[in-house]
FIGU-390290 format. One line per 8 residues: number of its first residue (from 0); their letters; for each residue x, y, z of C-alpha. Coordinates in steps of 0.001 Angstrom, whole numbers, plus 500000, padded with zeros to 6 digits. Example, Ala and Ser with C-alpha at 12.3 -4.5 7.8 and 13.67 -1.06 7.14 Angstrom:
<pts>
0> AS> 512300/495500/507800; 513670/498940/507140
</pts>
This chain:
<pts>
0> XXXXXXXX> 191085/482306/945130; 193689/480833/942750; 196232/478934/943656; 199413/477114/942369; 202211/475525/942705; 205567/475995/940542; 208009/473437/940578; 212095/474196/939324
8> XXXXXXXX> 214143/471628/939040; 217868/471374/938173; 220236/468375/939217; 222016/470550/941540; 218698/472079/942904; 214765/471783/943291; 212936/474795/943962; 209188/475128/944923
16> XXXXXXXX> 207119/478044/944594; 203587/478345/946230; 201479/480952/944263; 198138/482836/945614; 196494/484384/942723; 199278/484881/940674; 201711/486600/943619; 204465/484728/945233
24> XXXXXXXX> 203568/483789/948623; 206593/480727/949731; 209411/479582/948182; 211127/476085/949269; 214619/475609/948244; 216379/472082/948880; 220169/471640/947337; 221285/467980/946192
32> XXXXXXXX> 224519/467944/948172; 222744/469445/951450; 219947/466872/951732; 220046/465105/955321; 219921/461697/956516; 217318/461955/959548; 214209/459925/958848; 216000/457668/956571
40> XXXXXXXX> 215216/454462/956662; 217920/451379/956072; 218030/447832/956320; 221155/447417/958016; 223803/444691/959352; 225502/444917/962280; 229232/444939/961920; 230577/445365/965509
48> XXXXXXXX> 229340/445103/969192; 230676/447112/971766; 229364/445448/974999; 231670/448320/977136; 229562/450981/974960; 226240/449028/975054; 226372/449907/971554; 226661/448322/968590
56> XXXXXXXX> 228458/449293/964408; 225741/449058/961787; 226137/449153/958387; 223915/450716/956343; 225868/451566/952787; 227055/454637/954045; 230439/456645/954102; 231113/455124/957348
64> XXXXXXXX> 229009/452568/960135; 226207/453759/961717; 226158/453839/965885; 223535/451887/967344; 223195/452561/971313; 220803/449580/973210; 219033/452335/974584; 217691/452945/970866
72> XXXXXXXX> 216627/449072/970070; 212878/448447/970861; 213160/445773/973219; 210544/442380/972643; 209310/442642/975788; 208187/445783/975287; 205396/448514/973946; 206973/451707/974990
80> XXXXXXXX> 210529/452827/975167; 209126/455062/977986; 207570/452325/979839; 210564/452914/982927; 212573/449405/982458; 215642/448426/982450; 218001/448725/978934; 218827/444712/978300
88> XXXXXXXX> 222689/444638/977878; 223608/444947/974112; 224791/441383/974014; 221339/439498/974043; 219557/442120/971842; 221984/441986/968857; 224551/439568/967115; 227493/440154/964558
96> XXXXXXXX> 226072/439388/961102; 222057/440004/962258; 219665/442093/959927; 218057/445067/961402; 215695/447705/960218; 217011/450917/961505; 216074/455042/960945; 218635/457776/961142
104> XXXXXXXX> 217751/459967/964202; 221238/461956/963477; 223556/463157/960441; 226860/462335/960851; 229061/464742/962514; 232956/465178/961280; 234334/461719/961613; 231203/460274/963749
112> XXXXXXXX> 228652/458073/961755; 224861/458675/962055; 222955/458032/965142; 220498/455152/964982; 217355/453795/966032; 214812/450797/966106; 211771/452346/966981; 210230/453446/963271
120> XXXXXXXX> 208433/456769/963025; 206813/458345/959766; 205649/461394/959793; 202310/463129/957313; 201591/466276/957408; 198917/466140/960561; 200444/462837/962328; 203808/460788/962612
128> XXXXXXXX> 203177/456750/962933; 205136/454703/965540; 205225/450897/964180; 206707/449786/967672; 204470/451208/969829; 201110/451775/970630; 200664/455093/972066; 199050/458389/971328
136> XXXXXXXX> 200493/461248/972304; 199782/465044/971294; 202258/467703/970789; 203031/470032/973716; 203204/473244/971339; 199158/472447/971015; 198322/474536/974244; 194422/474586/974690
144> XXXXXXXX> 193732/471345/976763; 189853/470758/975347; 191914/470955/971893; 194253/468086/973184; 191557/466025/974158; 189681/466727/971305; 192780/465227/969081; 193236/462596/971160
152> XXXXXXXX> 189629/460993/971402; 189710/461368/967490; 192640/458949/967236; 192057/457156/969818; 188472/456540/968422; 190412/455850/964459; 193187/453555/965561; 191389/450199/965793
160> XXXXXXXX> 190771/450117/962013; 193924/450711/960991; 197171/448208/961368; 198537/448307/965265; 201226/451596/966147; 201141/454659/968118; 200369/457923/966906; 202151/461692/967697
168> XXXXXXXX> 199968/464149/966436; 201777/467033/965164; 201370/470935/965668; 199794/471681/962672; 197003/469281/963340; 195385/471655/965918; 192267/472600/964919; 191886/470346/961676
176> XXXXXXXX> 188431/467717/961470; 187750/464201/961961; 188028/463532/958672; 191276/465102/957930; 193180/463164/960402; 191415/459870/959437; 192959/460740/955411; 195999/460993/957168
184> XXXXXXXX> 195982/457728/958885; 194807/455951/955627; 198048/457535/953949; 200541/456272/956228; 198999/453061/956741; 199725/452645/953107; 202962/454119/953162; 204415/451677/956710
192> XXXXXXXX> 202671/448524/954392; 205491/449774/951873; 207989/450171/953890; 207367/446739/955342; 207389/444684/952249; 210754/446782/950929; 211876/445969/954592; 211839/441619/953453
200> XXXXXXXX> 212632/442186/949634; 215964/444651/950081; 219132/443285/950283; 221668/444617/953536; 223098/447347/953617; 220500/449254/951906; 218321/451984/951944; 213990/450749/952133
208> XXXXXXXX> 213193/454080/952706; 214034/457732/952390; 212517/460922/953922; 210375/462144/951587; 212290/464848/948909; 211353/468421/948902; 208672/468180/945996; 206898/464904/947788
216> XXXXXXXX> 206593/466873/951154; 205290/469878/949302; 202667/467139/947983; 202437/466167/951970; 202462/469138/953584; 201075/472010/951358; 198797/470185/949089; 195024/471167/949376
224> XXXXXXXX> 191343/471139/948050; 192128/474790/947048; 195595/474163/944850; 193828/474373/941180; 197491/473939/939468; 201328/471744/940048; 203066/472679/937046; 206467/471003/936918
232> XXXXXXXX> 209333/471366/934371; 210516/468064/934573; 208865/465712/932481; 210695/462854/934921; 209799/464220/938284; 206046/465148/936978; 205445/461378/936136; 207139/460529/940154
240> XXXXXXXX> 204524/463186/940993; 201876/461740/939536; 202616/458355/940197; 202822/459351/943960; 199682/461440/944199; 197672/458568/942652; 198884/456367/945372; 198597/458744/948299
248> XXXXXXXX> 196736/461471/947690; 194454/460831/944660; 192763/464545/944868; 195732/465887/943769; 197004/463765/940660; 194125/465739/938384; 196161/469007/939358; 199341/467703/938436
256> XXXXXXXX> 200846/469280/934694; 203909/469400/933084; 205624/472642/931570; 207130/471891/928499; 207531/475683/927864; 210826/477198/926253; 210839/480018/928897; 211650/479221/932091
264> XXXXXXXX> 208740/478678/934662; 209944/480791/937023; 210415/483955/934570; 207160/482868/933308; 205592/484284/936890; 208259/486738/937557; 209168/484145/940398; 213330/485232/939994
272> XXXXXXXX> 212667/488931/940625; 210528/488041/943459; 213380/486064/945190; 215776/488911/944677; 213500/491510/946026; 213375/489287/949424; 217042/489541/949934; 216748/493143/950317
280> XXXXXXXX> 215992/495106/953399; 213287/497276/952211; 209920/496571/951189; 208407/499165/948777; 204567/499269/949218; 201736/500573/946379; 200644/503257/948765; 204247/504678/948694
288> XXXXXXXX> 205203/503764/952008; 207636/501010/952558; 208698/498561/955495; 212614/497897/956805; 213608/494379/957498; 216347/493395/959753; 217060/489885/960785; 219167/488638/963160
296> XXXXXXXX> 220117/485829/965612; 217854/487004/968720; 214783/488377/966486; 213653/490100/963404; 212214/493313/963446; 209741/495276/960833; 209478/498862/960843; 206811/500803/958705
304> XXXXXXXX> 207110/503993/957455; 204701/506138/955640; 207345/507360/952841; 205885/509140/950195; 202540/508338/951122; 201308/511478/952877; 197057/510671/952237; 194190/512803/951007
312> XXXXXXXX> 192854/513946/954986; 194816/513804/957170; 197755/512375/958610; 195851/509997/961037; 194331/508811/958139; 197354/508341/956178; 198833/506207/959313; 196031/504114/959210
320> XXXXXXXX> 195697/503063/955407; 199541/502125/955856; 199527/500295/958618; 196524/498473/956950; 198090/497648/953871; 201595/496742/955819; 200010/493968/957846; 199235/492044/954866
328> XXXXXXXX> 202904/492700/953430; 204660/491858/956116; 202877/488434/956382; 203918/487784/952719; 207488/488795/953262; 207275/486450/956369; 205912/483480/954769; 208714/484354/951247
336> XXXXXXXX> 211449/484880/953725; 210489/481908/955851; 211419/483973/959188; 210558/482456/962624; 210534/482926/966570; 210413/486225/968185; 209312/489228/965367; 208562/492257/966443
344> XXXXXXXX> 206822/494917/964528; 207008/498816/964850; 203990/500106/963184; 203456/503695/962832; 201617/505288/966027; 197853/505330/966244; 196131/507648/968609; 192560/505585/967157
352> XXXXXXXX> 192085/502719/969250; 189762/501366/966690; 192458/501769/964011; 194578/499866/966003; 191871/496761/966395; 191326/497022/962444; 195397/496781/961764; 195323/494065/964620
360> XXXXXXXX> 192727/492059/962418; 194010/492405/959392; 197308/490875/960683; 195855/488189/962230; 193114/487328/959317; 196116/487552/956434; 197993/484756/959111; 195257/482047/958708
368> XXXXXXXX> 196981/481647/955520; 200205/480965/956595; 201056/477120/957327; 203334/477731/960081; 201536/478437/963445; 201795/482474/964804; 200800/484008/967900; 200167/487875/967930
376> XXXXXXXX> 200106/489856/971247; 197961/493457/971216; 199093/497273/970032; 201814/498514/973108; 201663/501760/974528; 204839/502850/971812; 202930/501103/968925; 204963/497549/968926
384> XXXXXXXX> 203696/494188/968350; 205257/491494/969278; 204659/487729/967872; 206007/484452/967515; 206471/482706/964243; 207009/478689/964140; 210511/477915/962774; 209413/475422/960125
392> XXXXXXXX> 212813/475508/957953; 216299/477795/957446; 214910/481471/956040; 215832/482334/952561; 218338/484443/953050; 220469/481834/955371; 219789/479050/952650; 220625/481936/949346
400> XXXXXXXX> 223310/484071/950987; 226450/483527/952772; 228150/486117/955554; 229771/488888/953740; 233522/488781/954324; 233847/492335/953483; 231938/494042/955907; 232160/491196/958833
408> XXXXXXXX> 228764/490085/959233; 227095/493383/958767; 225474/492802/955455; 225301/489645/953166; 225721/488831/949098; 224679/485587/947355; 226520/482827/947474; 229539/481620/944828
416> XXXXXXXX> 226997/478313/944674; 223800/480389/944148; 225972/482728/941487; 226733/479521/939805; 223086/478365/939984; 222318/481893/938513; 224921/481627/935637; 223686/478141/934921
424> XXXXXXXX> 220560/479561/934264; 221292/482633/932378; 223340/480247/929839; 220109/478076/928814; 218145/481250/928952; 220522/483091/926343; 221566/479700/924673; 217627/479719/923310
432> XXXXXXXX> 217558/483074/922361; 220642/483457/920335; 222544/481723/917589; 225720/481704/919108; 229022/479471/918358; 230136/479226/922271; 229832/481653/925263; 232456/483281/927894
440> XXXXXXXX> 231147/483528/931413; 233039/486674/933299; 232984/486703/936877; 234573/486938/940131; 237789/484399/940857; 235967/482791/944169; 232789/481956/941153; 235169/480625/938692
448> XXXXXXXX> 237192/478602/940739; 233754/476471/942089; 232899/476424/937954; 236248/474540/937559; 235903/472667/940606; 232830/471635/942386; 230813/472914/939597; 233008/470934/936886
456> XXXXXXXX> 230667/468298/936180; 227430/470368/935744; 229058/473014/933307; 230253/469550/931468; 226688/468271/931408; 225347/471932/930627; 227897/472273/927818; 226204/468942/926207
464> XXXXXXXX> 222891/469528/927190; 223383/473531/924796; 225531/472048/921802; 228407/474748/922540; 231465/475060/924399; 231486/477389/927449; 234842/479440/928080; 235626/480873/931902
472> XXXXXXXX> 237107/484080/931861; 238081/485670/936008; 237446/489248/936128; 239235/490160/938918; 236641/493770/939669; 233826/491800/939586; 232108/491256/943149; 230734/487769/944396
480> XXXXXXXX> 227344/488405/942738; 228552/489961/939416; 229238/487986/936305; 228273/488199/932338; 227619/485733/929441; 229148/487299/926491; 228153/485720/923107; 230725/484967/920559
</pts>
């Protein structure tokens, strides 16, 4: 089985794609202005005590001080934060003026600053390390006890040849081997060595280290034996990558390439239609039949339908093959669409108990691909099955699409930001095709007004980067999503 994994970026945007022989399978989308502080790690100076608060100002080189509570400072006289004492008043722990090496446990909110702690964690893709402490601990969503012991024992076994912490293993470590979770150690072992020497060298007030960006946790948490291709078009992120994969995870740097190509990687795999077609409610399958997505706060539902499909038998027969070839669909459009918690499908009625085991299976065999961690109950008596999805990340459609002001929540329509994304693109695109002395963008007024505003300085920089001026032009008819490049 092929795999690869594509790699957009933009300065506005970086965009992943994870390929399984040559079909779109994820997409990971992470925006430049939307990227949270939680996990980041600062070298900080405290600014203010507030003995009434137990709590404490921190600087940290952000808009505004960080809060510090004494509940959140790993005490010296102590191994766990659990461990039942007493929170030492906020006055012996911390001075004005004192250095302290603190991670963000919350953004800010409106005018508040970002929460704070003491007690370091870092998380890999089986395990997060706790420098402060030195307890192991599984996660509660791993249910089967033997499993939990199993984990635990392995760490437990690991953790004297590594530097002294505590270790959390994560979800998606249930089930994996010894030798897995021992890789994982080595890597952050490597990576809290880092942070400690950044930790002496930095100056205050600074960052020593930040939560890993979108294409370094796809490195983390979706590289594999089985990835044969990374193909970036960046030439400056591909040389991070590679500098980063030789350090952490040296199976990977071989796989690592850089697309120099004129076209587009994503058009290159059809990657752009593929994105579109999962912001749409129906799902057209080869047999003829088709599927209806509907998402919504409580759940998402699937329905199937045979469509034009109507077999070469009979109409049992006909049920069956698309209910088959609908499991493995609706996984796909899962894993593209990133949609978790309760889903409930409504596959076409079986009378053929052992049809229904067979469409059972194949859902559950096309799931061992999926990274997040599912849980499938049996066929009901009305043909529903119901199943659990982990929430790993927003879906596609909340990170692409915005509420539709039109039809008050009913439906939804890209956003003026991804329109401007979209335009951005389409320029270069047509800018390399054609010999053309500037271009005039038409669109709505709400996409025109974020190109003249927020957007200002990337259709500067996009103006330079092409050699020609770009003109703005409202069309007043146009809807959200429509706009044209007209070459003059």
């Amino acid at each position: 089985m092929s795999e690869e994994i594509l790699i957009n970026i933009t300065p506005q945007e970086t965009r992943v794609a994870f390929v399984e022989n040559g079909v779109l399978q994820e997409v990971h989308i992470e925006r430049a202005q939307k990227r949270g502080l939680v996990g980041n790690i600062y070298k900080g100076k405290v600014s203010r005590i507030l003995p009434g608060m137990q709590a404490a100002f921190i600087e940290v080189g952000l808009e505004r001080t960080a809060f510090l509570h004494a509940s959140d400072i790993v005490q010296a006289n102590s191994n766990d934060s659990d461990n039942g004492k007493p929170v030492e008043n906020i006055i012996n722990l911390l001075r004005e003026g004192q250095e302290v090496v603190v991670q963000v446990i919350k953004d800010p909110i409106g005018t508040k600053g970002a929460r704070l702690t003491t007690q370091l964690s870092v998380p890999s893709r089986y395990l997060v390390f706790l420098s402060d402490s030195d307890h192991v601990g599984v996660s509660q969503k791993v249910e089967d006890e033997d499993e939990r012991q199993r984990l635990k024992d392995i760490i437990t076994k690991l953790a004297p040849d590594f530097e002294p912490g505590g270790y959390i293993v994560r979800t998606v470590a249930d089930g994996v081997s010894e030798a897995e979770l021992k890789n994982d150690m080595l890597f952050l072992q490597k990576l809290s060595q880092t942070i400690q020497e950044k930790s002496k060298t930095s100056s205050s007030a600074s960052l020593i280290h930040g939560d890993l960006p979108l294409v370094m946790r796809t490195m983390r948490d979706l590289g594999n034996s089985d990835i044969e291709k990374i193909r970036i078009d960046s030439r400056e992120t591909f040389e991070k990558v590679q500098k980063f994969a030789s350090k952490f995870i040296p199976h990977l740097a071989h796989c690592v390439e850089h697309y120099p190509g004129e076209r587009p990687i994503f058009d290159l795999y059809g990657i752009e239609d593929e994105i579109k077609k999962a912001l749409e409610r129906k799902v057209q399958l080869k047999s003829g039949g088709y599927l209806i997505i509907d998402q919504t706060e409580a759940m998402t539902t699937i329905d199937v339908n045979t469509g034009a499909f109507v077999g070469h038998r009979n109409l049992e027969e006909t049920i069956f093959k698309t209910n088959l070839e609908a499991s493995q669909a609706i996984v796909r459009q899962l894993r593209l669409r990133n949609l978790g918690g309760i889903i409930i499908i409504d596959f076409i009625d079986m009378t053929d108990a052992e049809h229904q085991r067979q469409v059972i299976r194949a859902l559950e065999k096309s799931l061992e691909k999926d990274h997040a961690k599912a849980k499938i109950s049996e066929v009901s008596s009305l043909g529903l099955v119901e199943m659990t999805r982990k929430r790993t990340r927003e879906s596609l459609e909340h990170i692409l699409c915005q509420t539709c002001p039109s039809c008050n929540g009913r439906g939804s329509l890209l956003s003026a930001e991804s329109v401007c994304f979209d335009i951005f693109r389409e320029i270069i695109r047509e800018a390399r095709q054609f010999d053309a002395q500037q271009l005039l963008v038409l669109a709505s007024q709400t996409v025109i007004d974020m190109l003249v505003d927020e957007e200002s300085t990337s259709l500067a920089e996009l103006e330079e980067f092409i050699g020609r001026p770009i003109k703005l032009q409202v069309e007043s008819e146009y809807t959200q999503e429509q706009f044209d490049i007209v070459i003059m």
